[in-house]
C-alpha positions as CSV (number, residue, x, y, z in Angstrom):
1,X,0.0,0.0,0.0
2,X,1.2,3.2,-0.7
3,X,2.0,5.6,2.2
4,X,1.2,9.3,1.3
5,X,2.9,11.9,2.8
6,X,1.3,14.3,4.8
7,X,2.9,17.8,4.2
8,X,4.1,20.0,7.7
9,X,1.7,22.3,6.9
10,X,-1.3,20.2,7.4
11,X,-0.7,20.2,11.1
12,X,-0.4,23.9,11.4
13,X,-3.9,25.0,11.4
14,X,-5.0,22.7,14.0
15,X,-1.8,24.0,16.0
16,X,-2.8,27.4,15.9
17,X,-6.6,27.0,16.4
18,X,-5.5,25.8,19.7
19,X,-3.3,28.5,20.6
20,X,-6.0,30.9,19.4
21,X,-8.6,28.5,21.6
22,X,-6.4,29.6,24.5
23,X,-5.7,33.1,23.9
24,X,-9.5,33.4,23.7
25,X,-10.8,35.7,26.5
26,X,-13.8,33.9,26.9
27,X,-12.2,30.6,27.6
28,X,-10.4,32.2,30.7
29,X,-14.3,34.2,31.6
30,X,-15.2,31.1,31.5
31,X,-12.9,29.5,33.6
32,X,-12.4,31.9,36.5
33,X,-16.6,32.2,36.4
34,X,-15.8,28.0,36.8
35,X,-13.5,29.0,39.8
36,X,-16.6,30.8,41.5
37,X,-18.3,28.4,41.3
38,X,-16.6,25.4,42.2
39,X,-15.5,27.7,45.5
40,X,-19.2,28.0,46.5
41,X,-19.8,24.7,47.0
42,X,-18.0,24.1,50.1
43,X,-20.1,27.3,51.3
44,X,-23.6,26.7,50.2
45,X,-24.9,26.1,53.0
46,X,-28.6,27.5,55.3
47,X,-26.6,27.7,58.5
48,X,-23.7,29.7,56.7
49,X,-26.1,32.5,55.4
50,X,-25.8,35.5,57.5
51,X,-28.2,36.1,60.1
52,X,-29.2,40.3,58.7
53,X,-29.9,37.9,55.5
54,X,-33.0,36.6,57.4
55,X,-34.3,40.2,58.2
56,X,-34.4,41.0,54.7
57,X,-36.1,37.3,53.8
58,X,-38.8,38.2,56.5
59,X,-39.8,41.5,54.9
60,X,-39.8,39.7,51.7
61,X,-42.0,37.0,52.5
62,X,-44.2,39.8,54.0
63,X,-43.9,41.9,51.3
64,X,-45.2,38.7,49.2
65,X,-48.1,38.2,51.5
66,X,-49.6,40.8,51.2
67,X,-48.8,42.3,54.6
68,X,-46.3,45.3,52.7
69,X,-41.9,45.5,53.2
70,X,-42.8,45.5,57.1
71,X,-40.8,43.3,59.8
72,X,-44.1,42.7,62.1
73,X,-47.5,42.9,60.2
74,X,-49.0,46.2,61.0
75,X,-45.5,47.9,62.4
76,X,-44.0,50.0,59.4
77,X,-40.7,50.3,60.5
78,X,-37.7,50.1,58.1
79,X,-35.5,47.6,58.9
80,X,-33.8,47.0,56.3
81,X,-31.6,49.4,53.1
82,X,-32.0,47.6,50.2
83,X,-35.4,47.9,48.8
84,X,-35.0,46.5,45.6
85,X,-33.3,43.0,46.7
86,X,-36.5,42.9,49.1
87,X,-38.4,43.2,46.2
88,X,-36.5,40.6,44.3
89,X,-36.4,38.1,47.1
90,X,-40.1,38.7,47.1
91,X,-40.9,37.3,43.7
92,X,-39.0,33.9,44.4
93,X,-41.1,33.8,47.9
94,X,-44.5,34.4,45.7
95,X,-43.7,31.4,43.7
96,X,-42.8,29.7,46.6
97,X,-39.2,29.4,45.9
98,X,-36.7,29.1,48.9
99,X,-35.3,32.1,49.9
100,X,-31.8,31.1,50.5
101,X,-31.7,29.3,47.0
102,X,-33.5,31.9,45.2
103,X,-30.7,34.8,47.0
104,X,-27.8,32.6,46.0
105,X,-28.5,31.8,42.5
106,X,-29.3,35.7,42.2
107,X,-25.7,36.2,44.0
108,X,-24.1,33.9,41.5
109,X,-25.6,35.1,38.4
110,X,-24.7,38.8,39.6
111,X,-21.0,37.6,40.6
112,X,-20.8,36.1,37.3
113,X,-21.8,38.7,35.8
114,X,-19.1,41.1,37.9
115,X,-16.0,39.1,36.4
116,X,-17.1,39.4,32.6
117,X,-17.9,43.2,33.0
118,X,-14.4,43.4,34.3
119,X,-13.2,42.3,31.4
120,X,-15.0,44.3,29.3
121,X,-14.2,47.7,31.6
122,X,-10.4,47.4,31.5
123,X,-10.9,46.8,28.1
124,X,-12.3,50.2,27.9
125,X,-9.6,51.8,30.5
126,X,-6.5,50.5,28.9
127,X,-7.5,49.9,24.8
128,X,-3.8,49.6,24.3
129,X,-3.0,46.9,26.4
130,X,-2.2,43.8,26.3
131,X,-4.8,40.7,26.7
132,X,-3.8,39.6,29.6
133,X,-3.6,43.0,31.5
134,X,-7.6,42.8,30.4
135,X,-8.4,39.4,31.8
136,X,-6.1,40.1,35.1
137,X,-8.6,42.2,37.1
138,X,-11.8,39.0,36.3
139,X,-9.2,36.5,36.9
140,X,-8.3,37.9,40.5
141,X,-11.6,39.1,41.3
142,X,-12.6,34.9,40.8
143,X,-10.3,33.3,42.6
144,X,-10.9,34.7,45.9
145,X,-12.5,33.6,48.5
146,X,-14.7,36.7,49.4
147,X,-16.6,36.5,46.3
148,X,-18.1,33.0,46.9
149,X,-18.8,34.0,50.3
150,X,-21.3,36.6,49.8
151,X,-22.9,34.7,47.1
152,X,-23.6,32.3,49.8
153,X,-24.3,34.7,52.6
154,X,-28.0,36.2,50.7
155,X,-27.0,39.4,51.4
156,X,-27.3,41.9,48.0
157,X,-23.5,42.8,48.2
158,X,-22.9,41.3,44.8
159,X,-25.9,42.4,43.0
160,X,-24.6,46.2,44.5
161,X,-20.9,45.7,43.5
162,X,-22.3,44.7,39.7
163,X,-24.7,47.9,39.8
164,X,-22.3,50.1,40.5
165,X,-19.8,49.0,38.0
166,X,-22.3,48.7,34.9
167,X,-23.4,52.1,36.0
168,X,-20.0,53.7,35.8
169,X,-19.3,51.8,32.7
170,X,-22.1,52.7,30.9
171,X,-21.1,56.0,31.4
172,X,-17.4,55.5,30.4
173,X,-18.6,54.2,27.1
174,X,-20.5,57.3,26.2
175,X,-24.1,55.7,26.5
176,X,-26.8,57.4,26.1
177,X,-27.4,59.7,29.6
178,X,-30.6,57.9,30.3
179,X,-29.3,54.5,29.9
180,X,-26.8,55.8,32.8
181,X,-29.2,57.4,35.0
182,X,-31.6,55.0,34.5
183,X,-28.8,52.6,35.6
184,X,-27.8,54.5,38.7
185,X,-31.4,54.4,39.8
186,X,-31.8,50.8,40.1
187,X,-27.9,51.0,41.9
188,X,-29.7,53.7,44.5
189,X,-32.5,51.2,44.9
190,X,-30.0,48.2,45.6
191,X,-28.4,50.4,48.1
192,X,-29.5,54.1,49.0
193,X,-25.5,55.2,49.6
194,X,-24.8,54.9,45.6
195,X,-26.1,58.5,45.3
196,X,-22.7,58.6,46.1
197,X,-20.9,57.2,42.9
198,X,-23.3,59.3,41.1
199,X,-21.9,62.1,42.2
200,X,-18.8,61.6,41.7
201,X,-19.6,60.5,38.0
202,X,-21.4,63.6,37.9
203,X,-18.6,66.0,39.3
204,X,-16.2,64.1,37.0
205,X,-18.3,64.9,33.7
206,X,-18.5,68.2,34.4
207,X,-14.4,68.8,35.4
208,X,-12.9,66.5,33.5
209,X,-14.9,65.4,30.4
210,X,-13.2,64.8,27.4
211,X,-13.6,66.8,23.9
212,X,-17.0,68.8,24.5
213,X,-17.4,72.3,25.7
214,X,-18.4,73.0,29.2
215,X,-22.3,73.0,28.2
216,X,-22.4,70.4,26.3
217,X,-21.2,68.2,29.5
218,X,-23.4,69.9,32.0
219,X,-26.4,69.3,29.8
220,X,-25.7,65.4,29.9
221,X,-24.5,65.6,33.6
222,X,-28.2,67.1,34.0
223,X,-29.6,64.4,31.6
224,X,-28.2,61.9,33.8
225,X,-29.4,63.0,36.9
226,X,-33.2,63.9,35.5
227,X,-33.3,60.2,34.5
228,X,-32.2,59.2,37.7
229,X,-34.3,61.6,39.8
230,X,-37.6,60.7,37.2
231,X,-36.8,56.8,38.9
232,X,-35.6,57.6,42.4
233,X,-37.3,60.3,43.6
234,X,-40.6,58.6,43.2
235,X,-39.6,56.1,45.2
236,X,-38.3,57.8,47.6
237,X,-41.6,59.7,48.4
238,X,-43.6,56.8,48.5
239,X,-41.0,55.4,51.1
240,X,-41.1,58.3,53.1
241,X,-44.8,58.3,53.2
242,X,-44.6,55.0,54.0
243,X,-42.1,55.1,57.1
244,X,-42.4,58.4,58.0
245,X,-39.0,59.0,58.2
246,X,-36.4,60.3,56.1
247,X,-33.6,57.6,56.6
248,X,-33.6,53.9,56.8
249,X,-34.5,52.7,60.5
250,X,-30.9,51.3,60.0
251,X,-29.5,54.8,60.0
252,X,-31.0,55.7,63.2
253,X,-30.2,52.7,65.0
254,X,-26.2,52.9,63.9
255,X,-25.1,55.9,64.0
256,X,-26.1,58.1,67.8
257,X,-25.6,61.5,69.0
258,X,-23.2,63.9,70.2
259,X,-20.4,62.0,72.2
260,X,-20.5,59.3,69.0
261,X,-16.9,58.0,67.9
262,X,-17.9,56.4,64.6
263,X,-15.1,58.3,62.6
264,X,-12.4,57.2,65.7
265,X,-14.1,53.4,65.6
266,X,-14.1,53.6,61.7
267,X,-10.5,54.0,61.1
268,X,-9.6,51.4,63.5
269,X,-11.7,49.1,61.6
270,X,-10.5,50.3,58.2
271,X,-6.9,48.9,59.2
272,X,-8.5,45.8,60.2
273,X,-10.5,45.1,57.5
274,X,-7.9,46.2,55.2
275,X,-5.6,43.4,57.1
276,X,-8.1,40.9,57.2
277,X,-9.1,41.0,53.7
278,X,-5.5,41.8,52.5
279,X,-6.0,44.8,50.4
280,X,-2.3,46.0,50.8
281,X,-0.8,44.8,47.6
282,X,-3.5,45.8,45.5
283,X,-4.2,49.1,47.3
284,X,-0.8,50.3,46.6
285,X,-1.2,48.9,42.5
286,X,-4.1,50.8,42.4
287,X,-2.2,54.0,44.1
288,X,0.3,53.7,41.1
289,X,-2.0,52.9,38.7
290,X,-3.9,56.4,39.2
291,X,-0.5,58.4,39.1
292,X,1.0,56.7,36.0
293,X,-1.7,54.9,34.3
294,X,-3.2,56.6,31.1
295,X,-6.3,58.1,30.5
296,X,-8.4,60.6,32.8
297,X,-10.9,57.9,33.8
298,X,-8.4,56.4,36.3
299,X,-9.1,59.2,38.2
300,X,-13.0,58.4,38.2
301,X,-11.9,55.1,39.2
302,X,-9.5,56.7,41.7
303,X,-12.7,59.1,43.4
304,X,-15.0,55.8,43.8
305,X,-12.4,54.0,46.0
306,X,-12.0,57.5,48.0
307,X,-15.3,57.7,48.0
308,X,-16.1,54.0,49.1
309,X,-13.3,54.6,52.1
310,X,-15.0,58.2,53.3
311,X,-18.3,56.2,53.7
312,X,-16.8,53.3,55.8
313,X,-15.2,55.8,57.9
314,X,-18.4,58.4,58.3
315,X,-20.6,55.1,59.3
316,X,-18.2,54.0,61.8
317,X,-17.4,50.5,59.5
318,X,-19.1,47.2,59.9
319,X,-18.3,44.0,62.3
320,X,-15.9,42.3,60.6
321,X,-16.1,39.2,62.4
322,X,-19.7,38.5,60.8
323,X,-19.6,40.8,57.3
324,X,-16.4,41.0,56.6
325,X,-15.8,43.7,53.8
326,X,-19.2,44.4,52.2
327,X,-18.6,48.6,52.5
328,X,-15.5,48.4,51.0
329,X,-16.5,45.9,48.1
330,X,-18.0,48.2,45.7
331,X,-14.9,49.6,45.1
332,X,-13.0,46.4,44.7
333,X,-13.3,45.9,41.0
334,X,-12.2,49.4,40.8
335,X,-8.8,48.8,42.9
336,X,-8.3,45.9,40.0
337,X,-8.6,48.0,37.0
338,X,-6.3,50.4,38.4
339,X,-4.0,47.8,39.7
340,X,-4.1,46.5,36.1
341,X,-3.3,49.6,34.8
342,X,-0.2,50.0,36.7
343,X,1.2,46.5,35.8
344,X,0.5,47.6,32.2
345,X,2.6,50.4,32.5
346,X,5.5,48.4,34.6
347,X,5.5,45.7,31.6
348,X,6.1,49.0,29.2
349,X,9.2,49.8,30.9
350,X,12.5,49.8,28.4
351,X,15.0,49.4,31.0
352,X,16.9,47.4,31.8
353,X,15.3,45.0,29.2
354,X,13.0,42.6,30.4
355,X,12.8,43.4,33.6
356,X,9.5,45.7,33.5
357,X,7.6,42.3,32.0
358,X,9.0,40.1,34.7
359,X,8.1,42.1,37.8
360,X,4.8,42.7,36.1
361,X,4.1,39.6,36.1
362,X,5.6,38.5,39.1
363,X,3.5,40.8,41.0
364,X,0.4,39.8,38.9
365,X,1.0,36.1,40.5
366,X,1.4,37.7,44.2
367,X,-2.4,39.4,43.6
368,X,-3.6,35.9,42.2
369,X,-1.8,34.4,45.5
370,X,-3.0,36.9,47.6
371,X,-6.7,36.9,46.8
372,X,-6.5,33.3,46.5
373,X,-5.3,32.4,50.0
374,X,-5.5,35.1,52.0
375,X,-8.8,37.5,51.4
376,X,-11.5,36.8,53.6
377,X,-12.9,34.9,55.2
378,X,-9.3,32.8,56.6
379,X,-9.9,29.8,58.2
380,X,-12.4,26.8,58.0
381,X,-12.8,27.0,61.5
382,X,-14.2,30.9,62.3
383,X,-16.7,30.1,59.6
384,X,-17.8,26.4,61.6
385,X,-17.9,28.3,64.5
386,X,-20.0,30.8,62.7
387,X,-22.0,28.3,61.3
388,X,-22.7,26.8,64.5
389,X,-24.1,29.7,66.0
390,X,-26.9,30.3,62.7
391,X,-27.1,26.7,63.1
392,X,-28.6,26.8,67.3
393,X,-30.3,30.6,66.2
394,X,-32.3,28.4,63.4
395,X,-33.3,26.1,65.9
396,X,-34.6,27.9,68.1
397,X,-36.7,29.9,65.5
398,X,-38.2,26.5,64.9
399,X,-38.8,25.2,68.3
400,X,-40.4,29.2,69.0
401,X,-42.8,28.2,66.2
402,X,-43.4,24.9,67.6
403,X,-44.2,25.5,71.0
404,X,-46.1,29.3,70.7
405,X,-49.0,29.9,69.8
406,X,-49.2,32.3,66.4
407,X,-50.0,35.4,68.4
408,X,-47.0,35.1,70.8
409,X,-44.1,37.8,71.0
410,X,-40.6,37.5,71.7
411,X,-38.0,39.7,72.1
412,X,-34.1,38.9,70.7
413,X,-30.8,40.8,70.2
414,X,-30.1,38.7,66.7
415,X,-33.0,39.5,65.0
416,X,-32.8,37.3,62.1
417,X,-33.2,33.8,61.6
418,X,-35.2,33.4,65.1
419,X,-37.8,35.6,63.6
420,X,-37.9,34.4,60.2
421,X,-37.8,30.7,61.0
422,X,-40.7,31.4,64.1
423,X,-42.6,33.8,62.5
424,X,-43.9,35.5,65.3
425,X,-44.1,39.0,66.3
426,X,-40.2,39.8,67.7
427,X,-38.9,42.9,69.5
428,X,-35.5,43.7,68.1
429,X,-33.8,44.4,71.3
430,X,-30.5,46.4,69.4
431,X,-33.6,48.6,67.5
432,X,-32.7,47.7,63.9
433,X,-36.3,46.8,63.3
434,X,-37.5,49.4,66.2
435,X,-38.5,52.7,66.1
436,X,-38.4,53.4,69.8
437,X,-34.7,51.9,70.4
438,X,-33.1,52.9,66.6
439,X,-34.2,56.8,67.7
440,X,-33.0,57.1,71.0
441,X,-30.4,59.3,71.3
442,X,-26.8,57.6,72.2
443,X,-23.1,58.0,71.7
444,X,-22.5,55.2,69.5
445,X,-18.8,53.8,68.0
446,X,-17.6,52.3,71.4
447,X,-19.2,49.1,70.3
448,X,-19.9,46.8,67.4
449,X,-21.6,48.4,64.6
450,X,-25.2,48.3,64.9
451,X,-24.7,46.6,68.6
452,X,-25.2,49.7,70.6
453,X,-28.6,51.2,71.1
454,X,-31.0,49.7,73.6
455,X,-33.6,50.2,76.1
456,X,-34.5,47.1,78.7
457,X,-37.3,49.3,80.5
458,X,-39.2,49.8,77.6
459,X,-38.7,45.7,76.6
460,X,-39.7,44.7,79.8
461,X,-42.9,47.3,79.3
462,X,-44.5,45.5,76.3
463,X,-44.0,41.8,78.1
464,X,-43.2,39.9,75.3
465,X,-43.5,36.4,76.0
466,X,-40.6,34.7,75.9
467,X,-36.7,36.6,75.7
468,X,-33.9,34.6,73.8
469,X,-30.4,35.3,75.5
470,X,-27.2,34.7,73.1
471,X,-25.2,33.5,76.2
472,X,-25.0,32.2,79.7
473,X,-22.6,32.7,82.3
474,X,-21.0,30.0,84.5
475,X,-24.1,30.6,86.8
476,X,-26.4,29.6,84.1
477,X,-27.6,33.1,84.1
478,X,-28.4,35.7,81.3
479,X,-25.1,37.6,80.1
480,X,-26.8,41.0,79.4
481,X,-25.6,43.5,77.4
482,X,-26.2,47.3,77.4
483,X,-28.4,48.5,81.3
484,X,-29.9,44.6,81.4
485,X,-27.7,45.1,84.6
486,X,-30.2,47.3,86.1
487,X,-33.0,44.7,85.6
488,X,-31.7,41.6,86.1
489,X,-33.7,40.7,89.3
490,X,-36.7,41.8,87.6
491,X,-36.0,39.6,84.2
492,X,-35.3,36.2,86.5
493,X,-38.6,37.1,88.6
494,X,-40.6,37.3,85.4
495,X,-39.2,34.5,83.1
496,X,-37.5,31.1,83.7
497,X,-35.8,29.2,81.1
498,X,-37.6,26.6,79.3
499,X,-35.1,26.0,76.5
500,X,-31.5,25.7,75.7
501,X,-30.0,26.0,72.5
502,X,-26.3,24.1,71.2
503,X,-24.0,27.7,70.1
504,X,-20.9,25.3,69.2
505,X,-20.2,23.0,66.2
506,X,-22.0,20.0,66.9
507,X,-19.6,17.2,67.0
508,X,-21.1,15.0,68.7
509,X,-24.6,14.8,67.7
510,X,-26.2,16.4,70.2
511,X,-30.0,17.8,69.9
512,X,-29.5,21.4,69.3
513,X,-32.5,22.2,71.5
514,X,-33.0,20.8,74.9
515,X,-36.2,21.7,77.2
516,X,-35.0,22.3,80.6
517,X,-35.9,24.7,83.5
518,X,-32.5,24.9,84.8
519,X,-29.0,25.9,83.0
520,X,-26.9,23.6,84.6
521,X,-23.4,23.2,84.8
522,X,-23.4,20.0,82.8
523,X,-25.6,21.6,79.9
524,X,-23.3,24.3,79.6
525,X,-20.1,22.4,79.3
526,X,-22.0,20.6,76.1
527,X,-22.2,24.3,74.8
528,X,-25.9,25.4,75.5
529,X,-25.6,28.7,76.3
530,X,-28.5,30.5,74.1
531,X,-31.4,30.7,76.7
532,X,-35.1,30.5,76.1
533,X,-37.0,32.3,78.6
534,X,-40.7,32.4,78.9
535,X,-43.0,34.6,81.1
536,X,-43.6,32.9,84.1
537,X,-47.6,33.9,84.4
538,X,-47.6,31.7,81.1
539,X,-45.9,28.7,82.7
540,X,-49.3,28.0,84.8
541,X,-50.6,26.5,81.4
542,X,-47.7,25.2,79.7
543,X,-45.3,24.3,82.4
544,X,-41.7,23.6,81.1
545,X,-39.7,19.8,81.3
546,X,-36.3,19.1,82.7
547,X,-34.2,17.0,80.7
């Protein structure tokens, strides 16, 4: 048989299909959207969804029965400062979807969405670069651990962080001004505080537009704020008249009165979070990236991370411990581009030769590194022990609605998943979903954020029916926070524990709720510490069982 050759050339097609296959952006989107993910798996989980999560599903689930965005039917108090995730968390509750599924697919899809806008906004920053520099700020922003964290956590931090990049990028790529305030109005629905961005993409048009006259860019810096107002404003009427207030009960309830140290509190927790997360490396890119990068729009990208740091500070910053960086996020794909942008311009250096590419990319691997294994959250074992806690809070939401009747009242200091999985009527002790408590007026920022503001005399007043306590001392009595000193004789004369609730990772398999009337020594050592106290005139009819 004859053998016929095959010429050299024949092979070279196929050869360079597949280096064009992996020069392909889309194959690396693809790929760190895989990363994602893959990474959420090991987090998908009820007990792992953070507990202000629950406060939003509870006004959902009200919202979609007809009761309106309240936290107790018949109390219109604003709990809450994301409208528009309430209002998307609704529609899966309406169709009977499950809330934590339905916020985590939205998450992912949003997060997904995050790291091929990335792409598509260096793009647009750095037209001149190469491919790589591009695909750098979506690769990093994949591969840490932060990102499937709050997709798992069903809180709207990734829908926010997506809003407020597609609204500065619409307006980077010259689209038409209501396409950008139209777009800015759904990012000030997500999150009230992105009136913020707007400004600055306002302020920016007018000083530092490109190749139009002054009017010309005050008439579309108008056009983009009519659009947004013709949305917003609206909204923001109908809210007021609905609330009565001006501000998110949140507001109220954080921030205090004069003797407040929220700015002192707030840059002590700006180094920590900045530690915790690791922001260091690309905090000082970004730095360079806005003095030597090209274009003018690194300084609009520059102004939203100021921006983003002046509001952690003026709100006193968040607890770490249990949300991590979500003020800070929005201007995380930000810090990327403009960390991007200065590893474009180190890889441009002509001397000595060779070097600018190599420290460019070596310091491109140290950000992949660095968001890989060292953003937040660190550690398998804070987030068990975090889990642990949601875990026993869950449970006793359940046993509440198991053993109340539907018209009982309780009163708690972690005023999510207890109410949502009970739903009763629940007294927020810390006043996030309480007028009276959110408006008193206290120096706040010696404290954890939103941990501050209380008022026992006036709990104690409405008699709610049972109070949950979060811990136990080694007396197996309440640890109270805040004046609870003052009434602590009164609270054990008027309630007795009938429940006790697991607040460590459960090992052993242990029930997580035990029915007892005493706390005792032996209980506690197992790790129930979160109290279930019940009025003791209600006792008479439904007494409560020792182990």
């Amino acid at each position: 048989m004859e053998t016929v050759a095959v010429p050299v050339d024949a092979e070279r097609p196929r050869a360079r299909s597949i280096r064009e296959l992996l020069r392909a952006p889309a194959l690396w989107l693809s790929l760190a959207s895989l990363a994602v993910s893959l990474r959420l798996l090991q987090w998908a989980r009820l007990d792992l969804v953070m507990d202000d999560s629950f406060i939003y599903f509870r006004y959902a689930r009200n919202l979609a029965r007809g009761f309106g965005p309240v936290f107790n039917p018949g109390e219109r108090v604003e709990g809450y400062t994301s409208f528009l995730w309430i209002a998307l968390l609704a529609v899966g509750d309406f169709f009977g979807i499950d809330l934590s599924l339905f916020a985590g697919l939205l998450n992912l899809a949003a997060t997904l969405g995050t790291i091929w806008l990335l792409y598509r906004f260096t793009r647009l920053l750095a037209p001149a670069a190469s491919r790589w520099v591009w695909l750098l700020p979506s690769l990093i922003f994949s591969v840490g651990a932060t990102q499937a964290r709050y997709v798992g956590a069903g809180m709207e931090t990734p829908i926010y962080v997506l809003l407020v990049a597609w609204s500065v990028y619409l307006y980077l790529a010259g689209k038409a001004p209501r396409w950008v305030g139209l777009a800015f109005s759904l990012t000030t629905l997500m999150r009230p505080e992105a009136v913020l961005y707007l400004t600055v993409v306002l302020l920016y048009e007018l000083v530092a537009g490109e190749g139009e006259s002054f009017g010309q860019r005050f008439r579309r810096a108008f056009s983009i704020g009519l659009w947004w107002a013709a949305v917003y404003l609206p909204y923001f009427g109908l809210r007021w008249a609905y609330y009565g207030y001006f501000l998110p009960n949140t507001f109220y309830a954080k921030v205090g009165s004069a003797g407040s140290t929220l700015l002192a509190r707030g840059l002590k927790l700006l180094a920590q979070t900045t530690r915790e997360t690791s922001l260091e490396l690309p905090a000082a890119l970004a730095l360079l990236g806005v003095l030597f990068g090209r274009g003018r729009a690194r300084f609009l990208a520059g102004a939203m991370v100021v921006v983003t740091v002046a509001y952690f500070l003026s709100v006193g910053g968040d607890f770490l411990l249990l949300f991590g960086p979500r003020f800070l996020l929005p201007a995380y794909p930000a810090l990327l581009v403009l960390a991007a942008l200065a590893l474009a311009r180190l890889a441009e250096l002509p001397r000595p030769r060779r070097l600018g590419p190599a420290l460019a990319a070596t310091l491109a691997l140290a950000l992949a590194v660095n968001a890989a294994w060292l953003s937040w959250p660190r550690g398998s074992d804070r987030l068990e022990l975090l889990a642990a806690v949601e875990h026993g809070w869950i449970e006793v939401g359940r046993w509440l609605a198991a053993n109340s009747p539907p018209d009982a009242t309780f009163a708690v200091g972690a005023a999510g998943a207890m109410p949502f999985f009970s739903d009763r009527t629940t007294i927020d002790m810390l006043g996030l979903n309480d007028l009276h408590i959110a408006h008193r007026s206290m120096p706040v920022g010696w404290g954890y954020p939103g941990h501050e503001k209380f008022d026992t005399g006036y709990i104690l007043e409405r008699k709610p029916d049972f109070l949950v306590f979060l811990r136990l001392d080694k007396q197996g009595e309440p640890i109270l926070i805040g004046d609870w000193k003052e009434y602590k004789e009164r609270v054990l004369a008027a309630y007795q524990v009938v429940a006790l609730a697991l607040s460590i990772p459960n090992r052993k398999g242990l029930p997580w709720i035990v029915e007892t009337s005493e706390a005792t020594p032996e209980l506690r050592a197992q790790g129930y510490v979160v109290a279930v106290l019940k009025r003791r005139d209600l006792l008479e009819k439904t007494p409560a069982t020792k182990p």
